[in-house]
C-alpha positions in Angstrom: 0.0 0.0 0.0 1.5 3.1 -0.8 2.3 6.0 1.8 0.2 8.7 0.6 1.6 12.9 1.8 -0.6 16.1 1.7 1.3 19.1 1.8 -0.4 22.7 1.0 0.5 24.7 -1.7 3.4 27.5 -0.6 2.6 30.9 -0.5 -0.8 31.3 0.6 -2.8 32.3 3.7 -5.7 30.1 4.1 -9.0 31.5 5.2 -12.6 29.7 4.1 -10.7 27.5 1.7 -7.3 26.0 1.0 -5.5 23.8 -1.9 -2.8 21.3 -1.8 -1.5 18.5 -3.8 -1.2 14.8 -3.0 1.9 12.8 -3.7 2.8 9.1 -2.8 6.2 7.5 -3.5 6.2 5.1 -6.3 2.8 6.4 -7.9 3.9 7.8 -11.4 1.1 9.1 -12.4 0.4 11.3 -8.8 2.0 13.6 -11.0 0.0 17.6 -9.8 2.6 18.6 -7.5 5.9 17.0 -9.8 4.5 19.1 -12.9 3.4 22.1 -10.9 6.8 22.2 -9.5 8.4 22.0 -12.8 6.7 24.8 -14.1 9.2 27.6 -15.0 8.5 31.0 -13.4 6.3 32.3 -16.4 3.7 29.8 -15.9 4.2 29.1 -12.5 2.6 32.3 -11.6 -0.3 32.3 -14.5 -1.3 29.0 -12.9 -1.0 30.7 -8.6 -3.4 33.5 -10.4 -5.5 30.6 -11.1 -5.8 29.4 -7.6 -6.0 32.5 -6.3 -8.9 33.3 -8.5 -10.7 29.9 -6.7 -9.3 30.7 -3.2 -10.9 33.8 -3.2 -14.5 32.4 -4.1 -14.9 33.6 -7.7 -15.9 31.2 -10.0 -14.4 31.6 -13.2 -15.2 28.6 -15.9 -12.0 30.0 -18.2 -9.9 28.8 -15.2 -11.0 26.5 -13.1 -14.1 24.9 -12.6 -16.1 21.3 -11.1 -18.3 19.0 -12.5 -21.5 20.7 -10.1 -24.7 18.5 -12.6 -22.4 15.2 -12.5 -24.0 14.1 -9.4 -21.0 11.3 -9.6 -18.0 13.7 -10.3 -19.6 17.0 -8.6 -16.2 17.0 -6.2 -13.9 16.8 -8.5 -12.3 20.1 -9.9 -9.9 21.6 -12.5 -7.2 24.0 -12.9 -6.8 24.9 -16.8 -3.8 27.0 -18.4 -2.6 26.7 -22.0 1.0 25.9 -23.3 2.2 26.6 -26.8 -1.6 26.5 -27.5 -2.0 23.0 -25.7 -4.5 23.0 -23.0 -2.8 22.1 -19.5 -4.8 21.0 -16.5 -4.2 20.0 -12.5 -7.1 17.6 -11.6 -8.0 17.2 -7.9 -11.1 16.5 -5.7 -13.2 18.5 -2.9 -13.5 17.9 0.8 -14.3 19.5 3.5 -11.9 18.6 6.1 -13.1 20.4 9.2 -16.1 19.1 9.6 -17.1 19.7 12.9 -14.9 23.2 13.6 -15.7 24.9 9.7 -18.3 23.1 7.6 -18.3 25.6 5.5 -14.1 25.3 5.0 -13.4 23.6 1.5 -10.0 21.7 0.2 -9.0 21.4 -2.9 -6.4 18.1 -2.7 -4.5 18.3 -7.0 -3.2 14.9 -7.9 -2.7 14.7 -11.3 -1.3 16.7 -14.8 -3.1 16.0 -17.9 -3.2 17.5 -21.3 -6.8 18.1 -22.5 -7.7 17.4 -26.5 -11.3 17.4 -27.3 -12.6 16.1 -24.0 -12.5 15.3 -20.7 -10.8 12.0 -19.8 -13.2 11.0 -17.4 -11.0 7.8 -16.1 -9.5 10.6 -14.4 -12.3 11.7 -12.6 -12.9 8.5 -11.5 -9.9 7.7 -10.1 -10.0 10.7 -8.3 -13.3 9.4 -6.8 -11.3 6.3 -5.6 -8.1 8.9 -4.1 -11.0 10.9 -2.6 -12.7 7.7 -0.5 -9.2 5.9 0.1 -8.6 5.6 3.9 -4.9 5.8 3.0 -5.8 9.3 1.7 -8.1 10.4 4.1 -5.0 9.6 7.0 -2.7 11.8 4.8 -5.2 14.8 5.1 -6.1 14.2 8.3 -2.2 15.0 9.3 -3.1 18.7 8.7 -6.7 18.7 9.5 -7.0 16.1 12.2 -11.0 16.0 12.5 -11.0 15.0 8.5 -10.2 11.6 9.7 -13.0 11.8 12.4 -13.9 8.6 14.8 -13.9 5.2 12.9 -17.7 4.4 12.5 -16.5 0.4 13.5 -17.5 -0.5 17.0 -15.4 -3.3 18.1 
């Protein structure tokens, strides 16, 4: 099973909602924070004034956006930026990891890079579904938010 890490996203101050990315050694394809990283100072900034557009509340389709009337992929969301004309994209999922102190608090966990074509590769929606429910996962974020994890609902 792999170790799964949550660590924010640098430079930010973290009010009524907050992003990060998810890595886990020996998962290629766990790839948001690796290309994000690799970004060179250019885009690097175009895509922070992307997040900052969705940390601040403002919903802006051009940038980023969710899937809200795809009752099976309404957590999942999108970071878009172009690239010698070639659409870019950070794909993560939606929680709300303080449930009991901030309901209203949302996170935005990235976990993978894709190029888009035509349309949306929705295996990768679904796996980020499966990131989103994974115990494994949920630990990872619940080492910055500790009541994500909340009390296991098996009584023994």
């Amino acid at each position: 099973m792999p170790a799964f890490t949550f660590t924010h996203a640098s430079g930010y101050v973290f009010r009524r909602c907050a992003l990060g990315f998810l890595c886990a050694e020996g998962i290629s394809d766990l790839d948001a924070k690796a290309q994000f990283d690799a970004l060179n100072q250019k885009d690097s900034q175009l895509v922070r004034s992307r997040f900052g557009v969705w940390l601040e509340g403002k919903p802006y389709d051009k940038y980023h956006h969710g899937w809200p009337n795809n009752p099976e992929n309404k957590l999942c969301h999108v970071f878009k930026w172009e690239k010698r004309h070639k659409p870019q994209r950070l794909y993560g999922f939606k929680c709300h990891p303080k449930p009991n102190t901030d309901k209203g608090f949302v996170l935005c966990v990235l976990a993978y890079f894709g190029t888009k074509d035509d349309t949306t590769d929705y295996s990768i929606l679904d796996r980020l579904n499966e990131l989103r429910q994974d115990l494994s996962v949920i630990a990872a974020i619940s080492v910055e938010y500790p009541e994500y994890g909340g009390k296991s609902k098996w009584k023994i």
